[in-house]
Structure formats: structure tokens, C-alpha cells
N, C-alpha and C positions, 0 to 999 in steps of 0.2 A: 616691852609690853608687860603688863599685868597678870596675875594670875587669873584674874575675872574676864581680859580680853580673851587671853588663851582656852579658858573654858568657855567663852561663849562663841568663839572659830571652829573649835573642836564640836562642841552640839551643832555649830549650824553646817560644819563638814558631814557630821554625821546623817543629820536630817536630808542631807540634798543627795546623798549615797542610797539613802534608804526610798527614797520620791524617784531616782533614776533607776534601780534596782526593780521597782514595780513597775515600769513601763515595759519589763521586757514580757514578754506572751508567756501562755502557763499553756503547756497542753491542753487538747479540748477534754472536756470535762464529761463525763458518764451519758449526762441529759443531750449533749452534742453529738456526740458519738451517736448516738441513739437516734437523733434525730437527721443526721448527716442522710447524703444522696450520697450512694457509691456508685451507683451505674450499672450497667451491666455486667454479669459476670463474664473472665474472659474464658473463650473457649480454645480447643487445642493447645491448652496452657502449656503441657512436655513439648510436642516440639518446637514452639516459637520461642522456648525459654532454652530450649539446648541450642537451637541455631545461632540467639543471641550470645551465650557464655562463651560456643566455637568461634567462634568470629573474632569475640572482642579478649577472647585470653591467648590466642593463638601463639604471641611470643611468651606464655609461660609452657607452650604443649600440652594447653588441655585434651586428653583424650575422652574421658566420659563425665558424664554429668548426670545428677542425681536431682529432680525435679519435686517440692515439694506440694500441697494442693493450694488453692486460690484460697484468702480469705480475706475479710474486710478489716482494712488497714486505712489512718493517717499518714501523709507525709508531708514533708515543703520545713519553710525556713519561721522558727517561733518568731522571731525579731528581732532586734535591737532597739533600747534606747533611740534607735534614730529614726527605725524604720518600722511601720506594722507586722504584724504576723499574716504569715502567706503559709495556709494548712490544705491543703488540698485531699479529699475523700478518693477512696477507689479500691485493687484488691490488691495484695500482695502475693510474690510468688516466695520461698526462697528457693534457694539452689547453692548447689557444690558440686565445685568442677575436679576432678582430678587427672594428675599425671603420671605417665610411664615414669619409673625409674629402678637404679642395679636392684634395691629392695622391694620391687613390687611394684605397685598402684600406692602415689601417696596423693592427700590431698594437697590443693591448690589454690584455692580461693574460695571463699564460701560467700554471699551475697543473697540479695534478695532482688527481686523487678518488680515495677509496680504497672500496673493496667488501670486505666480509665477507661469507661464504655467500651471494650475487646480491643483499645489501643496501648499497645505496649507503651509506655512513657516515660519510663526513668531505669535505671540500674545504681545501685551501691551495693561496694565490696568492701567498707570499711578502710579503704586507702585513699581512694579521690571523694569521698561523699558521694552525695547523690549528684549524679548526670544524666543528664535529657537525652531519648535516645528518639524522639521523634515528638513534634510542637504538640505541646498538651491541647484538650481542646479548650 
């Protein structure tokens, strides 16, 4: 090949990197956020969010957990190149769990939960991503 074919493979490699690379979703943007429906706020946020971290950390021995307050939070999946972006509005909790041990109280996993209209809906701790802990509505 030529050095004019190779230059001209290489711009259109580049061009079609830079065309697929803009297809993937950008965060929502100030004016969305702003405009977004989050729902109701959830109420009883401590204990449904301590029930859920007992439950679901049990084989680390969480014994106490430390509940943050509700606020309006994005989540879901930006996209891929293949697929659309799926951003879902609602509150966010976070939370940390800890455990007995020889040294004390250490922590254990730190995470957040997400609520739609006072429905619990998702959990991520930074290890599995976000998982569904009951059908969004």
C-alpha cells in the first residue's frame, strides 16, 4: 500500500472512532437535572435502608449501619454505542455498614440506595454495580 492509502485508512479509522465514541450518552446536563421528575421523597429512609444493608451483607456480619439523608440523585445505564441511554431520576440514600472485629468496629461496605416515589429500587456498593432490589415503576 501507499503512503496516501495508509493516510487515508488511518483519517477514516479515526473519523469513525470519533462518530462511534459520540454515540455513547453524556450525563444529564444542569437544564435536565433541573427539569427531571424525582418523585416523592422516601420516608422512613433509616430503617428501610438498615433492613436492606442487614439482609443483604449478612455473610460479611454487618452489625451496624450508618444511614445518610435522601437527596435527589440520577442513576441507570449512559449507553453504549449499541444501545440508548437509560437515566432514571429519584432520591438517593447513601450508607455504611460495619463489622464486629479483634480491633473494634471496622468498616464494611459503603453504598448507596436509590428510591423512586417511597419505592426502594436499586442498591450499589461499588463491587456488583447497581442491582434492582424491587421492579422500578
Amino acid at each position: 500500500m501507499s503512503a496516501k492509502t495508509n493516510h487515508l485508512i488511518a483519517r477514516l479509522a479515526c473519523a469513525v472512532a470519533v462518530a462511534v465514541g459520540g454515540c455513547v450518552g453524556a450525563p444529564p446536563g444542569p437544564e435536565e437535572l433541573a427539569a427531571a421528575e424525582y418523585g416523592i421523597p422516601p420516608t422512613d429512609v433509616e430503617a428501610r435502608v438498615r433492613r436492606l444493608v442487614l439482609a443483604t451483607y449478612r455473610s460479611e456480619q454487618v452489625v451496624e449501619v450508618e444511614v445518610g439523608n435522601p437527596r435527589k440523585a440520577w442513576f441507570g445505564d449512559l449507553g453504549s454505542p449499541l444501545r440508548a441511554r437509560d437515566v432514571r431520576y429519584g432520591w438517593m440514600v447513601k450508607f455504611r455498614g460495619y463489622r464486629l472485629s479483634f480491633a473494634g468496629v471496622k468498616p464494611a461496605v459503603v453504598g448507596e440506595t436509590f428510591f423512586r416515589d417511597d419505592d426502594l429500587v436499586a442498591i450499589a456498593d461499588g463491587r456488583d454495580g447497581l442491582r434492582s432490589v424491587s421492579p422500578p415503576r
